[in-house]
N, C-alpha and C positions, 0 to 999 in steps of 0.2 A: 881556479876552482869556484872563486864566488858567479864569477861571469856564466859559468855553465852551471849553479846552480840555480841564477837568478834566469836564466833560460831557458832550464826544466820547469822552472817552478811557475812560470808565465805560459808555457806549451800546455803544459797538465791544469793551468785556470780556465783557460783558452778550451779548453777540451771539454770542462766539465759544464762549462758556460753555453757552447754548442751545443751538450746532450741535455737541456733541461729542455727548451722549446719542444725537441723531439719528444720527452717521454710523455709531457705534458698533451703535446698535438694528439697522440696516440692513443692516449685516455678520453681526453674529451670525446673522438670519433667513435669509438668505441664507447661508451656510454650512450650514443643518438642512435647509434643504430643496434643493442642490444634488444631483443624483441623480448617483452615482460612473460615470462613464464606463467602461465596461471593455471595450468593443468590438475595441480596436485588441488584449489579450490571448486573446479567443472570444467566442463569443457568448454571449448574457448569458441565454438558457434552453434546458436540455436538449433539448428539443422543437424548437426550432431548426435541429438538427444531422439529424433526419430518419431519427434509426437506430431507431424503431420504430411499428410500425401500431398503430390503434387506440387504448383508454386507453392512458395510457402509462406507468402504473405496473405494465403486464399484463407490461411489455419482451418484447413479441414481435415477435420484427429483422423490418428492412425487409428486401427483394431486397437482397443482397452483402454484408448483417452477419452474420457466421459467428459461431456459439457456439463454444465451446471449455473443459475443462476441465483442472484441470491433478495428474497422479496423486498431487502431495503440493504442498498449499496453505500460504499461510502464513498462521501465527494472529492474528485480528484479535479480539483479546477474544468469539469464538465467534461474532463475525460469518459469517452466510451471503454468498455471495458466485455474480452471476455476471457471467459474462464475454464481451465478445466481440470479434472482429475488421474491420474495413474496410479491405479493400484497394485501393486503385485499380483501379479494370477496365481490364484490358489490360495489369498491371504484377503480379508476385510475391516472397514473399520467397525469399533466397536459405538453401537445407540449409546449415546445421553441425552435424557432429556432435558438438562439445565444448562449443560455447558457445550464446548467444540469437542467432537468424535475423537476417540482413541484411534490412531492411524499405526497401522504396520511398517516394520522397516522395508525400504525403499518405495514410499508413497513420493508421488511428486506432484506438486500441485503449479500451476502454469496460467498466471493473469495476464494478458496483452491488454494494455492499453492505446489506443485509439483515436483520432478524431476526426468524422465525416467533413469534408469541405463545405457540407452545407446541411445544419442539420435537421433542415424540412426532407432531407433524402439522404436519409442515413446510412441506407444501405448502398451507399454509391461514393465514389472517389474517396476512401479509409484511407488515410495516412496512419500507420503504427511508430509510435516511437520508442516504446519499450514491451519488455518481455520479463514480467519479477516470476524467479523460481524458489519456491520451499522443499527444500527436498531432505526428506528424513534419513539422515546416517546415526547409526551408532546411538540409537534411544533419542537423538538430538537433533533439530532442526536447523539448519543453515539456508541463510539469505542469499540470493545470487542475482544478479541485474543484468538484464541483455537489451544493448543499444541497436536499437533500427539503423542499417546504411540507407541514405536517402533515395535509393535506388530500390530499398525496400524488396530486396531478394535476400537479406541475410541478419542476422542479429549478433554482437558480437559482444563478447562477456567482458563487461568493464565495472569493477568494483568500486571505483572513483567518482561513480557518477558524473553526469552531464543536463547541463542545458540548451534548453533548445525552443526556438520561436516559432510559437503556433498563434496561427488567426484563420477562422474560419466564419460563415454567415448563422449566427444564432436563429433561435425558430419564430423570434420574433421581425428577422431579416435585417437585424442590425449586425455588423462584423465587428466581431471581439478579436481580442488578444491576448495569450499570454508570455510569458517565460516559462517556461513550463520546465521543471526540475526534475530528472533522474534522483533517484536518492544514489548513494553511495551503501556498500553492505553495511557502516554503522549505524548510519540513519534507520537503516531497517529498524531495527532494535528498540527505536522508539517508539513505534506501534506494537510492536510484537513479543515485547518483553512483559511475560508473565512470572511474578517473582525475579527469577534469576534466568529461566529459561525462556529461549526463544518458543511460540507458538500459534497457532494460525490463527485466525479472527473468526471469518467467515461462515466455518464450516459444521456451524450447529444445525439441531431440531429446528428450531422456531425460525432459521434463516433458511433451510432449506425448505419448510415445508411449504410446497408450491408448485405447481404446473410448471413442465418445459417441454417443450417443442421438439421432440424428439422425433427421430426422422421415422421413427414406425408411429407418429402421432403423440398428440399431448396426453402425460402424465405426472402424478404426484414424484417428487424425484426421491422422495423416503420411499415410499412402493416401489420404483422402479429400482435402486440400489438393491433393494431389499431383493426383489427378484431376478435380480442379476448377479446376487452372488458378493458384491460390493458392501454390504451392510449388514451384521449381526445384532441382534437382541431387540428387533422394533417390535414395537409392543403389537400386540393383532387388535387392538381396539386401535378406530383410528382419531381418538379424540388430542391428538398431539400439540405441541406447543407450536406458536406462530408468533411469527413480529408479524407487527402492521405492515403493510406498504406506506410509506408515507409519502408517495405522491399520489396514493388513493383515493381521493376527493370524495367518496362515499363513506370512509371511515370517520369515526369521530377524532376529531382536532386533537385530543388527547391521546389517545392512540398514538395517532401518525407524530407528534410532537416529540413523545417518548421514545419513538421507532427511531426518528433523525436524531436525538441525542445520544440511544445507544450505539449505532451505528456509527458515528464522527467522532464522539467521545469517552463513550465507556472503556474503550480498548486499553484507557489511562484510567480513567476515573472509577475505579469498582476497586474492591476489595483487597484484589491482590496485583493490583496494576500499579505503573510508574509514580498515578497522582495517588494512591491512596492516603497518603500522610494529609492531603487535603479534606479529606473528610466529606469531600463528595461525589455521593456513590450514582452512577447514571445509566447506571440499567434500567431495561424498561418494565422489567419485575419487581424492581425494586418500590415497596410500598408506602413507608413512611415519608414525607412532604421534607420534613425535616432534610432527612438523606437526599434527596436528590437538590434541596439549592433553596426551599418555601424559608424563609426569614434566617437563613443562615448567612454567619457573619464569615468573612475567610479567614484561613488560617492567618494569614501573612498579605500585609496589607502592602500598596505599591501601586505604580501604574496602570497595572491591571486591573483594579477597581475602576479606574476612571474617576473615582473621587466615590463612589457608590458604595454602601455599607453592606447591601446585603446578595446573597447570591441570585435568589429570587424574591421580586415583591409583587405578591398579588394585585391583578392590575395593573401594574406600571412597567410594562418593558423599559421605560428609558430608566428606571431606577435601579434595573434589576444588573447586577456584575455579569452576568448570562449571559444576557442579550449585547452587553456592550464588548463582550468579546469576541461573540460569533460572528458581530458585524466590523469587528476593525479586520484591516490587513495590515496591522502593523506588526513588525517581528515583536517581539519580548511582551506583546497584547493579545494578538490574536488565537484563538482555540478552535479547531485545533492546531497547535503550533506548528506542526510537519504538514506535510503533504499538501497545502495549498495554499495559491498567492491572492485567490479570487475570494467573493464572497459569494456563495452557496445566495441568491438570490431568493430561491424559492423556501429553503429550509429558515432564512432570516425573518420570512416573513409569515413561516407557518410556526414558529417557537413565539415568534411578538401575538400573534394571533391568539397563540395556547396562555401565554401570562393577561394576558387581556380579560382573557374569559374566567380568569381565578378570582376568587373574591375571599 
């Protein structure tokens, strides 16, 4: 009885020691090649969504994808960038003149980012490397990111973000490089978080109002929403709000200064943004010196000063907290802290340019 219990009991060790490789091998396999479902967040390839004819790295809109640009962009390590609109037919968004339009449910707004291989010829050899979509469900905006195949026939919806190596010939014919970051959909959040709600940047008065190139010819893109049915309550006087261009070289320095800090930074720094607790507000409306950075101390002192006390100091860029953040790329320094690894060369040097000229 012992001998055949001590036989069973070695048979049935023996057995259960066999089926663990097995259950183990059969999970692991199965884990590699489960395919991530991500239906229930969009669809899973750009081309899906229907907003352009043809190839479809030519992004030439279907009927009702409105292009649009915006008179001061914001910098994405010198990414090219375009843009466009869907609005529900039969539905508009609503004019403000201070802040981004009131958008109908199932708007969808559609950025491609970009970079010419050379960019004295811009419009020739485009590498696209992402596709960010906003698209309004349920009173609420959701973030979506679509990665280019390097064959640049498809976009494929990856919420994890990705990086990716770009070098191209700058317009001065020197070749740059970057790493160039996909956000992931929470990184979204850090631009586009207004209070608690996600919301678009972009899509104001004073950024829209501007000439575009529209295939029946240049117009105002407020008059032409307006008359296409895209845009309710524009006022019929056509005195409206405007940002600067701020690579407009006939605008005054202060202007265009203002224009690159609301555009790069105010998306945080206003009122009811991520930085508000900072206490500096950087819109280019905004009046008071105080508010926007002229002899103000920071909340919360650290690296990020640089050793510097105040945010702005008349006349002195190298003293100003400002200027020594716009110019580092170091992580836990640099402003704005998402979306680039470069340094805005042109904008570095039109902000030192604007504190220069303060007295």
């Amino acid at each position: 009885m012992k001998a055949t219990g001590l036989f069973v009991g070695i048979f049935f060790s023996m057995a259960l020691i066999s089926c663990k490789p097995k259950a183990v091998e059969t999970v692991v396999v199965e884990e590699k090649l489960a395919p991530s479902d991500l239906s229930s967040l969009g669809k899973p390839r750009l081309s899906d969504y229907g907003f352009f004819v043809g190839a479809l790295r030519q992004l030439d809109p279907a009927a009702g994808v409105i292009p649009y640009n915006l008179n001061s962009p914001l910098f994405s390590d010198y990414a090219f960038k375009k843009r466009f609109v869907k609005i529900p037919r039969g539905t508009k968004a609503k004019y403000n003149p201070d802040d981004v339009f009131e958008f109908p449910e199932g708007t969808m707004l559609i950025k491609n980012f970009y970079y010419p291989k050379d960019f004295r010829t811009p419009d020739e050899n485009n590498h696209i490397l992402e596709t960010r979509l906003l698209i309004k469900e349920k009173s609420a905006w959701k973030t979506l990111p679509y990665v280019w195949n390097d064959e640049q026939t498809e976009a494929f919806l990856d919420v994890a973000g990705e990086n990716k190596a770009v070098s191209w010939t700058h317009v001065d014919g020197s070749v740059r490089k970057v790493n160039y970051s996909v956000p992931n959909t929470n990184q979204c959040k850090g631009c586009h978080l207004r209070g608690d709600r996600i919301s678009p940047i972009g899509l104001s008065a004073r950024q829209l109002n501007g000439d575009y190139p529209y295939s029946t010819g240049r117009k105002n893109q407020l008059v032409y929403w307006s008359e296409h049915n895209l845009l309710e309550g524009l006022p019929l006087q056509r005195t409206l709000p405007r940002l600067t261009a701020y690579d407009d070289t006939r605008a005054p320095v202060d202007l265009r200064a203002r224009a690159w800090l609301e555009v790069n930074c105010a998306h945080c720094h206003r009122s009811d943004g991520p930085a508000r607790n900072s206490g500096l507000h950087l819109l280019a409306d905004i009046t008071s010196p105080a508010e926007y950075g002229v002899g103000k101390a920071p909340v919360a002192a650290g690296k990020g000063t640089g050793g510097r006390l105040f945010s702005i100091v008349p006349g002195k860029p190298d003293e100003s907290i400002l200027q020594f953040r716009i110019e580092s790329t170091e992580p836990g320094i640099m402003m704005p802290e998402m979306g680039r690894k470069l340094q805005h060369d042109e904008g570095v040097k039109l902000v030192r340019e604007w504190i220069s000229a303060m007295k």
